[in-house]
C-alpha positions in Angstrom: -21.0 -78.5 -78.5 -24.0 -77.9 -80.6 -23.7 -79.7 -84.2 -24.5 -76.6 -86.3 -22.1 -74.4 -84.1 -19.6 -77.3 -85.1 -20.2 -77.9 -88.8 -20.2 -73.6 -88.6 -16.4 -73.3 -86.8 -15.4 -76.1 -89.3 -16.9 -74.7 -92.5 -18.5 -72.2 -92.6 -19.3 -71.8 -96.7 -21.1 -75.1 -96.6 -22.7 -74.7 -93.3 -24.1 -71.1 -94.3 -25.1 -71.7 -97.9 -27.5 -74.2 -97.7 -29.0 -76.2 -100.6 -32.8 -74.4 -101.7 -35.9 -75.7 -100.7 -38.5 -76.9 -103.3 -40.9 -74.6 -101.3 -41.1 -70.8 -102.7 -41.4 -69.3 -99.5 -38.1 -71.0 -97.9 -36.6 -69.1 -100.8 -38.2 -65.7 -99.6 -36.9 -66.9 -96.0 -33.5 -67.5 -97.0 -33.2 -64.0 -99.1 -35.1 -62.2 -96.4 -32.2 -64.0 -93.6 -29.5 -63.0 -96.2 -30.7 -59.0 -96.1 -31.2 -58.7 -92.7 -27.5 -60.6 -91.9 -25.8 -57.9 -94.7 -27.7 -55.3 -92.6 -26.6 -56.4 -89.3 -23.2 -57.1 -89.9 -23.0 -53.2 -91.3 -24.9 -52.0 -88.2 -23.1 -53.9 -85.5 -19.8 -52.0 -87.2 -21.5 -48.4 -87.4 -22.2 -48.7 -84.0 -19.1 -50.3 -82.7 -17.1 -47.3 -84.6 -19.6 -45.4 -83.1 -19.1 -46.5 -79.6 -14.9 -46.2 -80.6 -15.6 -42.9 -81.9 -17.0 -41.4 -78.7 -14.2 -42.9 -76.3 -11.4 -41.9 -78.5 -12.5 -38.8 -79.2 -12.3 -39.2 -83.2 -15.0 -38.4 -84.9 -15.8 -39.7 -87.6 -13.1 -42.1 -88.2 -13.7 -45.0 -86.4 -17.5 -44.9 -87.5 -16.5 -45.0 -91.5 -13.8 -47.0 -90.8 -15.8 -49.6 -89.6 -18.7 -49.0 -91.5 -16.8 -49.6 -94.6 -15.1 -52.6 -93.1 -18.4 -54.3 -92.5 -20.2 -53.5 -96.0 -16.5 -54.7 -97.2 -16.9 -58.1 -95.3 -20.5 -58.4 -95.9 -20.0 -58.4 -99.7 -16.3 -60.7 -99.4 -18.7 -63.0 -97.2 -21.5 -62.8 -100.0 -19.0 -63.3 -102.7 -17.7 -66.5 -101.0 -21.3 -68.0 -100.4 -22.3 -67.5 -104.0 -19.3 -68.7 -105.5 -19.5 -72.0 -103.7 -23.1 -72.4 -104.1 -22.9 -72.3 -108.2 -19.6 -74.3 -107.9 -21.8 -77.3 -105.9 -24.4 -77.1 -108.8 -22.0 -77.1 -111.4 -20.9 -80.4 -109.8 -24.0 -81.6 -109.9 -24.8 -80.4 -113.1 -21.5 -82.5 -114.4 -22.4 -85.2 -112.5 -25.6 -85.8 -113.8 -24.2 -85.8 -117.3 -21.7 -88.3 -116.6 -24.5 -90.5 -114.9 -26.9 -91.4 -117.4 -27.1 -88.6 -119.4 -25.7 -89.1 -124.0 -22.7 -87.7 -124.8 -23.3 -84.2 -126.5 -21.2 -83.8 -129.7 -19.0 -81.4 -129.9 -17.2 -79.5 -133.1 -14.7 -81.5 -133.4 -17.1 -84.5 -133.5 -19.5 -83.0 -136.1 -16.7 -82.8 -138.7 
């Protein structure tokens, strides 16, 4: 099995949200990837409630359904990403205090 299709069935947050690049336009890469995924995602659900829609006979239904199911998922998915993106540089952010970084005071040291 391929190792990315691996690390992706096993987990998917960290193999999806990768760390940035120090180069600006992998950052315009990765947004531009991000858009066009939200996009697909939504159209591959219009058109599969489309498709539905047409054989069943129940128009519109199956189209909004899905629709709304896919910008629904798109955003959950989104949600997940970010969330575990800022947690991993909060980690590192603590990390690095606890490394090397002074102790900041606090109130109750300033008294």
């Amino acid at each position: 099995m391929h190792p990315f299709t691996n690390s992706l069935l096993t987990d998917p947050v960290t193999a999806i949200s990768r760390p940035p690049s120090k180069r600006p336009a992998a950052e315009l890469n990765r947004g531009f990837s991000n858009g066009m995924e939200f996009a697909g995602v939504v159209l591959v659900f219009f058109f599969a409630g489309f498709g539905l829609d047409k054989w069943l006979d129940t128009a519109p239904w199956c189209t909004l359904g899905l629709t709304l199911f896919g910008v629904f998922g798109s955003f959950v998915r989104a949600w997940y990403v970010y969330a575990a993106e800022m947690d991993r540089h909060e980690a590192k952010r603590q990390q690095s205090r606890t490394v090397g970084a002074p102790a900041q005071r606090t109130e109750d040291s300033v008294a």
